[in-house]
MDTraj code that builds the backbone (N, CA, C; nanometers):
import mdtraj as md
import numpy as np

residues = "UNK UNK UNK UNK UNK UNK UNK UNK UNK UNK UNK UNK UNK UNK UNK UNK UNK UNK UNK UNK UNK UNK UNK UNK UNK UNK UNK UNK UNK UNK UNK UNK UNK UNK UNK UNK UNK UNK UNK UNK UNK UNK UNK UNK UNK UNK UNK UNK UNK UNK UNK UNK UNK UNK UNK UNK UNK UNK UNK UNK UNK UNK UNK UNK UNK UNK UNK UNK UNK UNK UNK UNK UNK UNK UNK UNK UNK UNK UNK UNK UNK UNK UNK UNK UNK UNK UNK UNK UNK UNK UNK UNK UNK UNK UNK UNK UNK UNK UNK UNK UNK UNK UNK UNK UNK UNK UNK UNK UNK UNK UNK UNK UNK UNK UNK UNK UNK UNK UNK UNK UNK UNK UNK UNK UNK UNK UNK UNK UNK UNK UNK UNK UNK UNK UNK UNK UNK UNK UNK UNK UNK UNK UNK UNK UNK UNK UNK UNK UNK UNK UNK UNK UNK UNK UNK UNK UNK UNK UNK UNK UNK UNK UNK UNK UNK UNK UNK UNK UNK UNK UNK UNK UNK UNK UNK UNK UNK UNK UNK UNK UNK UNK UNK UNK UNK UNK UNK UNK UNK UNK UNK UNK UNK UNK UNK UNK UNK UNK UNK UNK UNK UNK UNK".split()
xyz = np.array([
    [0.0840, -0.1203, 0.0000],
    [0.0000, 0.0000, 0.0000],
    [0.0876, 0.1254, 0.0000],
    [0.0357, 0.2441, -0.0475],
    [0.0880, 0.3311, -0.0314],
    [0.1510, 0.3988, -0.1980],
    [0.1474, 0.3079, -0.2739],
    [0.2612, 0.3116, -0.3621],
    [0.2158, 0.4427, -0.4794],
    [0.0794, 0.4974, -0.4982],
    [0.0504, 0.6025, -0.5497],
    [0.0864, 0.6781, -0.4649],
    [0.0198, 0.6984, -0.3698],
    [0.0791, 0.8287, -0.2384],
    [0.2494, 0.8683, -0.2151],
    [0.3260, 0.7358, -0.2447],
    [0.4387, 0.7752, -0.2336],
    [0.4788, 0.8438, -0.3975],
    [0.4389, 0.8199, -0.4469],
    [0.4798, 0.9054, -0.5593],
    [0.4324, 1.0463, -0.5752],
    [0.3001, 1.0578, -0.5505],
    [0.2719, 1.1678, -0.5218],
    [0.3367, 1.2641, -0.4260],
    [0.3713, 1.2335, -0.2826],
    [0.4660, 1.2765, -0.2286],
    [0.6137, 1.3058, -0.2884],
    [0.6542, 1.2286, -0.3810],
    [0.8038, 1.2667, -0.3714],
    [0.7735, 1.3551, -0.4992],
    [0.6633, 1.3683, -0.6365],
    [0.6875, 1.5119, -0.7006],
    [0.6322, 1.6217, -0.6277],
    [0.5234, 1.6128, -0.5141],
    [0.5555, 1.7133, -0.4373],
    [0.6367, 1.7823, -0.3448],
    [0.7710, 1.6715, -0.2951],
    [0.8781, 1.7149, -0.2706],
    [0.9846, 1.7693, -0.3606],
    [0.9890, 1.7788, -0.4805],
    [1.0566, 1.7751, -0.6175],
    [0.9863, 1.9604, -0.6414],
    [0.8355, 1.9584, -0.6688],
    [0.7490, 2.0555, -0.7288],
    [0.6758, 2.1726, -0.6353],
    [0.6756, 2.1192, -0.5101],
    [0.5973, 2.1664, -0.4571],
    [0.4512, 2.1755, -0.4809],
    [0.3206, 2.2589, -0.4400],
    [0.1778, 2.2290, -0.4791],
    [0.1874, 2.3252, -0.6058],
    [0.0618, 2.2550, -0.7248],
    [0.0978, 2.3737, -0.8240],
    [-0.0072, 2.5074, -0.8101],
    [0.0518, 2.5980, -0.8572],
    [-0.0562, 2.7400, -0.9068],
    [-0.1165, 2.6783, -1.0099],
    [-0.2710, 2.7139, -1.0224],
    [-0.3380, 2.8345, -0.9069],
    [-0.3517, 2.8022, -0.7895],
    [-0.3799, 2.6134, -0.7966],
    [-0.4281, 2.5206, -0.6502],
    [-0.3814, 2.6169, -0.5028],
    [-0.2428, 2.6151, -0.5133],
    [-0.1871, 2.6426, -0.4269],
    [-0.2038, 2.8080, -0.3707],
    [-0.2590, 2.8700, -0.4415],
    [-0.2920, 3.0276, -0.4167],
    [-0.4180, 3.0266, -0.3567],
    [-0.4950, 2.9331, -0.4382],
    [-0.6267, 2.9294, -0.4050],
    [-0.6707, 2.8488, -0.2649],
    [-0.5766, 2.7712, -0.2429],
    [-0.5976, 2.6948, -0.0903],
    [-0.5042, 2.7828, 0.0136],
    [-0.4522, 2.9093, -0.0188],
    [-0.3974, 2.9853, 0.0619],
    [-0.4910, 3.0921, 0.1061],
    [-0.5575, 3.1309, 0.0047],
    [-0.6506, 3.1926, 0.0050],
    [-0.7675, 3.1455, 0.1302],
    [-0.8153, 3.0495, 0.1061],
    [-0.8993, 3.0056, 0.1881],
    [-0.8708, 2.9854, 0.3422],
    [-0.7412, 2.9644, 0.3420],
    [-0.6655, 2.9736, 0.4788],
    [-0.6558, 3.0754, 0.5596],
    [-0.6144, 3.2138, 0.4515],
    [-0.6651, 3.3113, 0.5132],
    [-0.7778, 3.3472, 0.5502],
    [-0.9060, 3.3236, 0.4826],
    [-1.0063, 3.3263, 0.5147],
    [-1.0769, 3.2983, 0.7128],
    [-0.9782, 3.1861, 0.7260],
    [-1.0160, 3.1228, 0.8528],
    [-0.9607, 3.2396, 0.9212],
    [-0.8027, 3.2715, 0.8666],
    [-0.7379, 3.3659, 0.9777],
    [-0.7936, 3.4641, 0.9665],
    [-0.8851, 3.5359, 0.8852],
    [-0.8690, 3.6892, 0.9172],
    [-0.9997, 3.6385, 1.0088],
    [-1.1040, 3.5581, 0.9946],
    [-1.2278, 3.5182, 1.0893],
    [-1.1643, 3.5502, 1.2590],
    [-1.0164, 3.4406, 1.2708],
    [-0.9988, 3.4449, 1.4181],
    [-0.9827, 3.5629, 1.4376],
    [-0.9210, 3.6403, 1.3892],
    [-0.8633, 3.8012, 1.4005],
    [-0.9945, 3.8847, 1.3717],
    [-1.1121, 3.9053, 1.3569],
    [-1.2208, 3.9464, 1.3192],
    [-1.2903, 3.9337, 1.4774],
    [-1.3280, 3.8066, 1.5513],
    [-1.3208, 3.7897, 1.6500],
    [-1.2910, 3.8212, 1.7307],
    [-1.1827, 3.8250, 1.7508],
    [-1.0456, 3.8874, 1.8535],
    [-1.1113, 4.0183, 1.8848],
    [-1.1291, 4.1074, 1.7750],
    [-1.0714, 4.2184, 1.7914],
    [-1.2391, 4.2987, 1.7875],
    [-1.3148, 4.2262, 1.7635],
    [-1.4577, 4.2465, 1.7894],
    [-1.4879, 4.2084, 1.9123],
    [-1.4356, 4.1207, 2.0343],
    [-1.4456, 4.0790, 2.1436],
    [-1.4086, 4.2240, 2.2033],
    [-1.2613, 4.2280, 2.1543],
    [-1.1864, 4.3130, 2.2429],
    [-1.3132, 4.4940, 2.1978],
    [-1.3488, 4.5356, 2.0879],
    [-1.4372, 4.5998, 2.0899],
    [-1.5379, 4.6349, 2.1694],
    [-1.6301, 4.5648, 2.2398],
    [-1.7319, 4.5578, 2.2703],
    [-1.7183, 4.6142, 2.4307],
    [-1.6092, 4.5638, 2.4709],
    [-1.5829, 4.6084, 2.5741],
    [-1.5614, 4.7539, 2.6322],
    [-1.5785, 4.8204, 2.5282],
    [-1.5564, 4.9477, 2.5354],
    [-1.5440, 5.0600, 2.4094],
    [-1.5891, 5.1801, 2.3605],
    [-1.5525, 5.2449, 2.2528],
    [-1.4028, 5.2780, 2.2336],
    [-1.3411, 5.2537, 2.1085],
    [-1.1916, 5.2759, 2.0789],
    [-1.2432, 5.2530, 1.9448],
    [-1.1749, 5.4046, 1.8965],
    [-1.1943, 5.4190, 1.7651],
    [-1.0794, 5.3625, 1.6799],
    [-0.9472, 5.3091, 1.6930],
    [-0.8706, 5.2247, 1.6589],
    [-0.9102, 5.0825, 1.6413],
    [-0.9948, 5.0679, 1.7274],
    [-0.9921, 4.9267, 1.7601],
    [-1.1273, 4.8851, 1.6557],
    [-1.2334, 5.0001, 1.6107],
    [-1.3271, 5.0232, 1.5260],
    [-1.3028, 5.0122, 1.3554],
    [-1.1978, 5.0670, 1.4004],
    [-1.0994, 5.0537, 1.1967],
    [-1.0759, 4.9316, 1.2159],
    [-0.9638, 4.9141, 1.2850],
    [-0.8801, 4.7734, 1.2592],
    [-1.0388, 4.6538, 1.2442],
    [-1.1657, 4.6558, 1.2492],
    [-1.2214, 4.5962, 1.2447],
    [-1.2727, 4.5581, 1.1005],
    [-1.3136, 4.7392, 1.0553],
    [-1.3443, 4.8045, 0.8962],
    [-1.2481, 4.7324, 0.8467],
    [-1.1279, 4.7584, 0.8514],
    [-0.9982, 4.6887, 0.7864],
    [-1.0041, 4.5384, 0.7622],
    [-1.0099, 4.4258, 0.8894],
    [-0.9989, 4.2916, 0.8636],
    [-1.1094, 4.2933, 0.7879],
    [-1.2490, 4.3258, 0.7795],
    [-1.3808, 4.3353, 0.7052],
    [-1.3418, 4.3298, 0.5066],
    [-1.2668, 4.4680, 0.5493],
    [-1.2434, 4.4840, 0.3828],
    [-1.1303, 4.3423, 0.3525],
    [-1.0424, 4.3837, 0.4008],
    [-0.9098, 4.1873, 0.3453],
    [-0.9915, 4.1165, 0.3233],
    [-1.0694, 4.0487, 0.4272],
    [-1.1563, 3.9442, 0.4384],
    [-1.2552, 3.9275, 0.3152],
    [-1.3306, 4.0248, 0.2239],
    [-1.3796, 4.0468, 0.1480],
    [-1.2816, 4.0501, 0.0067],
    [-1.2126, 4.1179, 0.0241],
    [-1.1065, 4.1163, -0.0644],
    [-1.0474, 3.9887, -0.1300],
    [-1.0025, 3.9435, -0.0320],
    [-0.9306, 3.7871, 0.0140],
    [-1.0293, 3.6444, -0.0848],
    [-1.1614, 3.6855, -0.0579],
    [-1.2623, 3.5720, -0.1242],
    [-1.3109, 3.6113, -0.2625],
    [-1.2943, 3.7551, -0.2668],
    [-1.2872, 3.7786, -0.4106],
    [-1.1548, 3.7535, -0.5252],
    [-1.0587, 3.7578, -0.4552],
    [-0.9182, 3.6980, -0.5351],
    [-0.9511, 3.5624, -0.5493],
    [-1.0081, 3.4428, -0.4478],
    [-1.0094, 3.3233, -0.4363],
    [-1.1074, 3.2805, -0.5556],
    [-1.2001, 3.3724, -0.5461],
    [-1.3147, 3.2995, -0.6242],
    [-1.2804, 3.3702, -0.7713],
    [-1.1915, 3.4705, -0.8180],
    [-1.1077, 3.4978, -0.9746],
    [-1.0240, 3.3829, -1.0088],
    [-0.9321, 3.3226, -0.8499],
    [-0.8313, 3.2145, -0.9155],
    [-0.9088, 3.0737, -0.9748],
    [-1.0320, 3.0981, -0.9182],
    [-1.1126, 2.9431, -0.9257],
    [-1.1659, 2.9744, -1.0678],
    [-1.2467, 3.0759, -1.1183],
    [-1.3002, 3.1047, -1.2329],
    [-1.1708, 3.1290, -1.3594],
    [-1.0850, 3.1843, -1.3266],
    [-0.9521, 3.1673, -1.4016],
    [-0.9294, 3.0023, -1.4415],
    [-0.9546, 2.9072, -1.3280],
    [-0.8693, 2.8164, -1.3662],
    [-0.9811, 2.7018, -1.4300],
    [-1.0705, 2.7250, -1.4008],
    [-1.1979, 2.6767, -1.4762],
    [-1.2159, 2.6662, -1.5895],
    [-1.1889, 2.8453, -1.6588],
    [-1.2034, 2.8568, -1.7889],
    [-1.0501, 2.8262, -1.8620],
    [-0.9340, 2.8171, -1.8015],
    [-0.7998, 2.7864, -1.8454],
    [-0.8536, 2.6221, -1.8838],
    [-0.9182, 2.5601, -1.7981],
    [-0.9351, 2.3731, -1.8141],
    [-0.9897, 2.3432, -1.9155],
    [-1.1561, 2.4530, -1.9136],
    [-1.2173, 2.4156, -2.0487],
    [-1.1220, 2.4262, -2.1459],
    [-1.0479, 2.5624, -2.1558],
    [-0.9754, 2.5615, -2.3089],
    [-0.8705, 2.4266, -2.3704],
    [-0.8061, 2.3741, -2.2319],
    [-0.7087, 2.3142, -2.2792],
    [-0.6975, 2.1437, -2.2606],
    [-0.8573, 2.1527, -2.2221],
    [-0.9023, 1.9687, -2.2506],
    [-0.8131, 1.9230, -2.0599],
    [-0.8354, 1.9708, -1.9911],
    [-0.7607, 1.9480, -1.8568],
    [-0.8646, 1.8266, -1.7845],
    [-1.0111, 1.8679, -1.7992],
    [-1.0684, 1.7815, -1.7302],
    [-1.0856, 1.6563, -1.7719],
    [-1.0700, 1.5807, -1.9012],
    [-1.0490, 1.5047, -1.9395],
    [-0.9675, 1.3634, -1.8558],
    [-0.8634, 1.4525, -1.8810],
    [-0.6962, 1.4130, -1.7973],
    [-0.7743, 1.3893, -1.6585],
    [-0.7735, 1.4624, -1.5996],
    [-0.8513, 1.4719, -1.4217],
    [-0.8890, 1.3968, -1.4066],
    [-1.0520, 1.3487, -1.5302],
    [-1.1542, 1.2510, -1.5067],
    [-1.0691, 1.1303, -1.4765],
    [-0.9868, 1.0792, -1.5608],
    [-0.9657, 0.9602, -1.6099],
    [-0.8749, 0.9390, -1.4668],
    [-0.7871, 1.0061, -1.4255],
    [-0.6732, 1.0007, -1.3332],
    [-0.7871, 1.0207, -1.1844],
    [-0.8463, 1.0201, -1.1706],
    [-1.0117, 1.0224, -1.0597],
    [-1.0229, 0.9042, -1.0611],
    [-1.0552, 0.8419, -1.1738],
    [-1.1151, 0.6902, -1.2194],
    [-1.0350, 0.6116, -1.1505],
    [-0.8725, 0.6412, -1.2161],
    [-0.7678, 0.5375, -1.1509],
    [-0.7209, 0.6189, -0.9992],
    [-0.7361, 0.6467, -0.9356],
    [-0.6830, 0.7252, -0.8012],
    [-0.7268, 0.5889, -0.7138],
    [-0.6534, 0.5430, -0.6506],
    [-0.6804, 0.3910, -0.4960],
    [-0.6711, 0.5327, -0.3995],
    [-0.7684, 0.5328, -0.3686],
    [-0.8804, 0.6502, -0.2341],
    [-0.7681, 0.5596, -0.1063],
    [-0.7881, 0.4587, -0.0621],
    [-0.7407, 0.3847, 0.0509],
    [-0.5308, 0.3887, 0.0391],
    [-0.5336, 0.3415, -0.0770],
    [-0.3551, 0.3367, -0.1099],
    [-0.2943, 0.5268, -0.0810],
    [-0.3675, 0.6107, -0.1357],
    [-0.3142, 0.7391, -0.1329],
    [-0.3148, 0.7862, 0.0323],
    [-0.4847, 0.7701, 0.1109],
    [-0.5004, 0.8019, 0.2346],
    [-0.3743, 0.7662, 0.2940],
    [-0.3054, 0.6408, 0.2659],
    [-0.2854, 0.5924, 0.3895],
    [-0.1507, 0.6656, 0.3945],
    [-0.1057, 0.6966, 0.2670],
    [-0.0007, 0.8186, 0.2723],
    [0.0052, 0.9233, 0.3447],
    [-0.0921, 0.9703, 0.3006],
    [-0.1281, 1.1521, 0.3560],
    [-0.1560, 1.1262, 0.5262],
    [-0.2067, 1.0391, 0.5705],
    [-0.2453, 1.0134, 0.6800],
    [-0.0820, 0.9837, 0.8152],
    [-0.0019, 0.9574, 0.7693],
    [0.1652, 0.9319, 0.8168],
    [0.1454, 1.0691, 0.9078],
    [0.1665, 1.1684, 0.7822],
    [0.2069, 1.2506, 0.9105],
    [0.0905, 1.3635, 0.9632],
    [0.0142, 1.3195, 1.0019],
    [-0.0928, 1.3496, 1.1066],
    [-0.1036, 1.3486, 1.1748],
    [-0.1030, 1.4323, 1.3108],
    [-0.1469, 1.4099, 1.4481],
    [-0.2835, 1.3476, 1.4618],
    [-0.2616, 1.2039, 1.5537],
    [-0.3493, 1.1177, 1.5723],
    [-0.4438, 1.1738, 1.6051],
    [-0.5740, 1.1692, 1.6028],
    [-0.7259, 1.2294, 1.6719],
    [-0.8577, 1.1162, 1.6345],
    [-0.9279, 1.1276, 1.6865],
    [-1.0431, 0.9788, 1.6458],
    [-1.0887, 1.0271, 1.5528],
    [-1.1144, 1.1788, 1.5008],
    [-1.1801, 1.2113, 1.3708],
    [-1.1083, 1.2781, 1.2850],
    [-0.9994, 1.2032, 1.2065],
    [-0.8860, 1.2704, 1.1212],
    [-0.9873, 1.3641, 1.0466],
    [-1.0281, 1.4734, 1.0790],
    [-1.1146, 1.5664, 0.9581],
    [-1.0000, 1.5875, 0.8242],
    [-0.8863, 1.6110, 0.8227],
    [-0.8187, 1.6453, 0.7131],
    [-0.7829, 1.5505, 0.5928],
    [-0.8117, 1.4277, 0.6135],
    [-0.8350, 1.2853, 0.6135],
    [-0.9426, 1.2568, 0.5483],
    [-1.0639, 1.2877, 0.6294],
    [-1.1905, 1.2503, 0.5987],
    [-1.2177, 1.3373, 0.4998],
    [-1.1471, 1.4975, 0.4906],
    [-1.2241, 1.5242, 0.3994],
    [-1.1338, 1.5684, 0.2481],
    [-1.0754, 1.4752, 0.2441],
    [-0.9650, 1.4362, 0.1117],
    [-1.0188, 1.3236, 0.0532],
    [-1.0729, 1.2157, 0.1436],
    [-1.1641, 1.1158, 0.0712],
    [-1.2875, 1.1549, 0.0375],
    [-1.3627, 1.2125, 0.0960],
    [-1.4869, 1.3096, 0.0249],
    [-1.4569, 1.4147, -0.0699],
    [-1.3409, 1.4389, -0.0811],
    [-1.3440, 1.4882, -0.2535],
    [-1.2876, 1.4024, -0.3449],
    [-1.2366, 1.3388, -0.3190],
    [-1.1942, 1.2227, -0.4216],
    [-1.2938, 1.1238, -0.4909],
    [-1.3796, 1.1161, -0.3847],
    [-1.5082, 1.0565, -0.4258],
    [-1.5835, 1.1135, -0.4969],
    [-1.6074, 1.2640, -0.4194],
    [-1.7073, 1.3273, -0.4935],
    [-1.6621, 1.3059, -0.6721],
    [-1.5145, 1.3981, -0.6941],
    [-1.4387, 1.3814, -0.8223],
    [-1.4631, 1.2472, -0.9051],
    [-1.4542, 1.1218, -0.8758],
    [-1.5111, 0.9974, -0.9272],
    [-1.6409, 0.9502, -0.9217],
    [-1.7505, 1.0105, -0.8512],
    [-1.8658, 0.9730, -0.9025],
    [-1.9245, 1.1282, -0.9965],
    [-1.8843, 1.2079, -1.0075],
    [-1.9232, 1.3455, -1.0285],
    [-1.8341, 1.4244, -1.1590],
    [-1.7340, 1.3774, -1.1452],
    [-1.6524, 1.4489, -1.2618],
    [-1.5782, 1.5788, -1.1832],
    [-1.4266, 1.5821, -1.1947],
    [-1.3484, 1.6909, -1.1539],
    [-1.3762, 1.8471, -1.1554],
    [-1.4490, 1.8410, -1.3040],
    [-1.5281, 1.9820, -1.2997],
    [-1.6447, 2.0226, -1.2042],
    [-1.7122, 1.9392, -1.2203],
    [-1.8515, 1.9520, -1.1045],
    [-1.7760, 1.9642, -0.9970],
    [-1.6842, 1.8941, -0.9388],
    [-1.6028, 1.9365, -0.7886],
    [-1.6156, 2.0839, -0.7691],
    [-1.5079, 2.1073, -0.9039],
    [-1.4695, 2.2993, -0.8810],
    [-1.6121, 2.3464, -0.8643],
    [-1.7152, 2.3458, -0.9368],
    [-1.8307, 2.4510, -0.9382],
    [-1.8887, 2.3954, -0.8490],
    [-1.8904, 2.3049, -0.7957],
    [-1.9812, 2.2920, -0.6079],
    [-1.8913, 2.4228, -0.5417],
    [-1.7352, 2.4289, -0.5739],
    [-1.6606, 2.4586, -0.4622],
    [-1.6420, 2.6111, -0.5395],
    [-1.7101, 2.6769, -0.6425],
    [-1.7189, 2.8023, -0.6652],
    [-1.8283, 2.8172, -0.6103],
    [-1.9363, 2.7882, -0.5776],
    [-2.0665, 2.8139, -0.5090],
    [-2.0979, 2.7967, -0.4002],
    [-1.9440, 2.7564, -0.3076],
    [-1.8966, 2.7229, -0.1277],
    [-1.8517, 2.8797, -0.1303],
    [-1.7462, 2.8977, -0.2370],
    [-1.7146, 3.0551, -0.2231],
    [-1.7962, 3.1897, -0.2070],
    [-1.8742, 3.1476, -0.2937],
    [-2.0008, 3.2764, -0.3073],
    [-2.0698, 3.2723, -0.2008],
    [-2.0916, 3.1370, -0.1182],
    [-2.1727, 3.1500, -0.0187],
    [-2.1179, 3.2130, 0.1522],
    [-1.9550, 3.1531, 0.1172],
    [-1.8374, 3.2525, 0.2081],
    [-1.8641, 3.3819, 0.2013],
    [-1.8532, 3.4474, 0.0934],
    [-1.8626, 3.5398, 0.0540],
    [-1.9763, 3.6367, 0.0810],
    [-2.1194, 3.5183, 0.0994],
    [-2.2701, 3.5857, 0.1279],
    [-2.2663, 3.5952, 0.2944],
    [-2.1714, 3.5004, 0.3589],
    [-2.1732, 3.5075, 0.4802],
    [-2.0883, 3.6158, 0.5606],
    [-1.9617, 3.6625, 0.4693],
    [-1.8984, 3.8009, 0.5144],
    [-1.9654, 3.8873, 0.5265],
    [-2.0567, 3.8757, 0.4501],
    [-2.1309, 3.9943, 0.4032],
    [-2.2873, 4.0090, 0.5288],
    [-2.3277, 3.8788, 0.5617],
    [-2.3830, 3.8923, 0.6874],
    [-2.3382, 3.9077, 0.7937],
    [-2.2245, 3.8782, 0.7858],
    [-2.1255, 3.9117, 0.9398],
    [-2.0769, 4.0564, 0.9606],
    [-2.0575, 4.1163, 0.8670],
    [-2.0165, 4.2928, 0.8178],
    [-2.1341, 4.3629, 0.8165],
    [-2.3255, 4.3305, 0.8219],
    [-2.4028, 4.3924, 0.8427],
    [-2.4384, 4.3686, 0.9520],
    [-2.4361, 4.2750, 1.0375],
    [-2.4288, 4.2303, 1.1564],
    [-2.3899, 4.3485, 1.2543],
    [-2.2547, 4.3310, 1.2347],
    [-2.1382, 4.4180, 1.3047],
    [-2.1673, 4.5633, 1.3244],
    [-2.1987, 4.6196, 1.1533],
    [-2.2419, 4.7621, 1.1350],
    [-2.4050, 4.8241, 1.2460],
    [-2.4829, 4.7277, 1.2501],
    [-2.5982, 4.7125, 1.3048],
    [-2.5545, 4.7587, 1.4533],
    [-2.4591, 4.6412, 1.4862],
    [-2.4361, 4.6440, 1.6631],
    [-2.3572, 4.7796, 1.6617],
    [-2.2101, 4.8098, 1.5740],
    [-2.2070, 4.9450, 1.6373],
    [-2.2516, 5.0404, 1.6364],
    [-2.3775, 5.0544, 1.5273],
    [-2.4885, 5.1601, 1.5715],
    [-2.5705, 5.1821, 1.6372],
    [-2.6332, 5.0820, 1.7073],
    [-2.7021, 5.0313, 1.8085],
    [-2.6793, 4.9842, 1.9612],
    [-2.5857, 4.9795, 1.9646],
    [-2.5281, 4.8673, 2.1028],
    [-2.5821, 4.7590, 2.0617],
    [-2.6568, 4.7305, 2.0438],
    [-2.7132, 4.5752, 2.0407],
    [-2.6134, 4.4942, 2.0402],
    [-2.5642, 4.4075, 2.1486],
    [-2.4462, 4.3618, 2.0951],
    [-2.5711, 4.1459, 2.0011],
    [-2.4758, 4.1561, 1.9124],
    [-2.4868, 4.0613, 1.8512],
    [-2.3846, 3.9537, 1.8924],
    [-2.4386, 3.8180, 1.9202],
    [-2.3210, 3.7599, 1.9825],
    [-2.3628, 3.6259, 1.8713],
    [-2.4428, 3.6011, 1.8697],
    [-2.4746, 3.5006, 1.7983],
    [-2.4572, 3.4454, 1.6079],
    [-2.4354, 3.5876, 1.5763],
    [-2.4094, 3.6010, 1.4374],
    [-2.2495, 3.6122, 1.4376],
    [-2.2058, 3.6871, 1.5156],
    [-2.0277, 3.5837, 1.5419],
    [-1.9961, 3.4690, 1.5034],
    [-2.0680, 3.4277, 1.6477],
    [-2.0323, 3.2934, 1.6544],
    [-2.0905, 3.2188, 1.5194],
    [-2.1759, 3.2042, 1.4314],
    [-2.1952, 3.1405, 1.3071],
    [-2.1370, 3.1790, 1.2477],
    [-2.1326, 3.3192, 1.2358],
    [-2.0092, 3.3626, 1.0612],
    [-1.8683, 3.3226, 1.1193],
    [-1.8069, 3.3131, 1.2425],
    [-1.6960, 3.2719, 1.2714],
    [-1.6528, 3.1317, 1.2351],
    [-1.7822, 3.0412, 1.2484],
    [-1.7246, 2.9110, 1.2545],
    [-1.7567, 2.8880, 1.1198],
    [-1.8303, 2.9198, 1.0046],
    [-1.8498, 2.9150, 0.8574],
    [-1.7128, 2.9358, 0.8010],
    [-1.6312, 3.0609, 0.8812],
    [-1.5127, 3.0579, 0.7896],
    [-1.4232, 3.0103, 0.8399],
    [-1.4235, 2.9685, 0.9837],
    [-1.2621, 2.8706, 1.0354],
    [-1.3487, 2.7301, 0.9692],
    [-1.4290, 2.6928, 0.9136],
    [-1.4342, 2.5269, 0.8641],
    [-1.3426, 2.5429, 0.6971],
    [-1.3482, 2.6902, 0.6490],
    [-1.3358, 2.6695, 0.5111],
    [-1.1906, 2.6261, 0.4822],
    [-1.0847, 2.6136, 0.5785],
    [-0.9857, 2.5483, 0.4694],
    [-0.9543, 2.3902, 0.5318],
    [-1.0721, 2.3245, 0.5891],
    [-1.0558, 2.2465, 0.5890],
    [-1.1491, 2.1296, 0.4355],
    [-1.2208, 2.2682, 0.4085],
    [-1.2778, 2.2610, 0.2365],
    [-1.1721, 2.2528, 0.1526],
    [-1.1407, 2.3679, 0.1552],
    [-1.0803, 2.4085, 0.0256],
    [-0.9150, 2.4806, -0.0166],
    [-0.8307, 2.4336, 0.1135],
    [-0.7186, 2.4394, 0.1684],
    [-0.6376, 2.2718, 0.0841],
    [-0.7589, 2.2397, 0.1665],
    [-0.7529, 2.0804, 0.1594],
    [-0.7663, 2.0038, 0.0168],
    [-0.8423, 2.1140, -0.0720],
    [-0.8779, 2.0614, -0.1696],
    [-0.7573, 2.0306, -0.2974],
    [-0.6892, 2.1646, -0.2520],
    [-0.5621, 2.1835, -0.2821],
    [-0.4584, 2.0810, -0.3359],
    [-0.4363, 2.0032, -0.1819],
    [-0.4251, 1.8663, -0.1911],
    [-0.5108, 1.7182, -0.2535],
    [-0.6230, 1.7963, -0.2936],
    [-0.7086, 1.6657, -0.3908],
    [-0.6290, 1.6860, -0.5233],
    [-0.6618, 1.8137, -0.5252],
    [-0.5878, 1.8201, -0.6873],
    [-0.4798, 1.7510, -0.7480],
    [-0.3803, 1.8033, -0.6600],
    [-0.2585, 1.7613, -0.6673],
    [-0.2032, 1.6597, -0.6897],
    [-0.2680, 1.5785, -0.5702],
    [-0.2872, 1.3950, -0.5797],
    [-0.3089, 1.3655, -0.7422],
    [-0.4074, 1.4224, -0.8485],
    [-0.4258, 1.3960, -0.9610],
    [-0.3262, 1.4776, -1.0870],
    [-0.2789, 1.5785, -1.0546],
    [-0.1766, 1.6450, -1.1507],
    [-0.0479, 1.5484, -1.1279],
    [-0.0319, 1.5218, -1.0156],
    [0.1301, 1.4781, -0.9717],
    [0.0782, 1.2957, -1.0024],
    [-0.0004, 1.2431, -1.0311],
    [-0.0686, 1.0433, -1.0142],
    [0.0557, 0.9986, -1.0951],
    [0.1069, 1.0629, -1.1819],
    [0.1820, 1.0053, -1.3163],
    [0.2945, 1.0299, -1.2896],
    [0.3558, 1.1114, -1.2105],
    [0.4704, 1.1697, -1.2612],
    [0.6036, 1.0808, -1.2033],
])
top = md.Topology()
chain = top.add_chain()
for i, resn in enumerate(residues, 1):
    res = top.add_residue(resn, chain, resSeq=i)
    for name in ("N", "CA", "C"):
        top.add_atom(name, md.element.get_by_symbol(name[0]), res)
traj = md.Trajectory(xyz[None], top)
């Protein structure tokens, strides 16, 4: 066992992850971080008026927005780059042949043990999805995870605007738009690594 995964591993020791994948699962990473830092500094807010502490909020708001709009150009960029150049084809077929169990058991080495490997679990749920679904359908589920990131900044930033005009403090719309975007790169961080597994199967 193992013997796709180890190959895959050693051209990603050779190549590293490729662009766009790799921009685009950075992207999403940030996503989580600017959430914790959004948090933070909305906690530390509430506690008192500080008009510093009011920007730096405006500020993570705008990145954060910013941030999912670059993500969701690299995804539509690389979408329409695939159609042109017959990519999903290649994908499909290398989906078809991918051993889900032989690759896991690779990626799974160096993991800190936990009873619910989520990073794990959810590398085999796109691999699957990709083989019963087709590589393309993957991306456009996971352009329409973005938009919905994206619909949720956007409730978390009217949220916010609401409470500091109001006092009202909002505690509850935090806590959901917070945890919507610390789950996303275990989406699409991760997905990164689905890809890859299939660009690098051959090499």
């Amino acid at each position: 066992m193992g013997v796709q995964g180890d190959r895959i591993f050693a051209a990603i020791e050779q190549r590293g992850f490729p662009d766009p994948w790799s921009a685009f699962g950075e992207c999403l990473s940030w996503e989580s971080a600017y959430a914790v830092q959004l948090k933070q500094v909305i906690d530390q807010a509430r506690k008192g008026p500080d008009e510093q502490l009011l920007q730096t909020v405006s500020d993570l708001f705008e990145k954060k927005t910013a941030n999912l709009i670059d993500a969701g150009k690299l995804l539509a960029d690389a979408l329409a780059e695939y159609d042109q150049n017959g990519m999903w084809q290649m994908l499909d077929e290398r989906a078809a042949r991918l051993d889900i169990d032989d690759v896991s058991e690779r990626w799974a080495r160096g993991l800190v043990e936990h009873p619910f490997p989520i990073a794990l679990l959810s590398l085999q749920f796109n691999w699957r999805y990709m083989k019963e679904h087709g590589v393309r359908a993957f991306y456009e589920m996971t352009s329409r995870y973005v938009d919905d990131l994206n619909a949720n900044t956007r409730r978390w930033a009217d949220a916010w605007a609401a409470e500091a005009e109001t006092g009202v403090i909002d505690r509850v719309t935090t806590v959901e738009c917070d945890l919507a975007s610390e789950e996303a790169p275990m989406h699409c961080d991760i997905c990164k690594k689905t890809i890859t597994a299939l660009l690098y199967l051959d090499r």
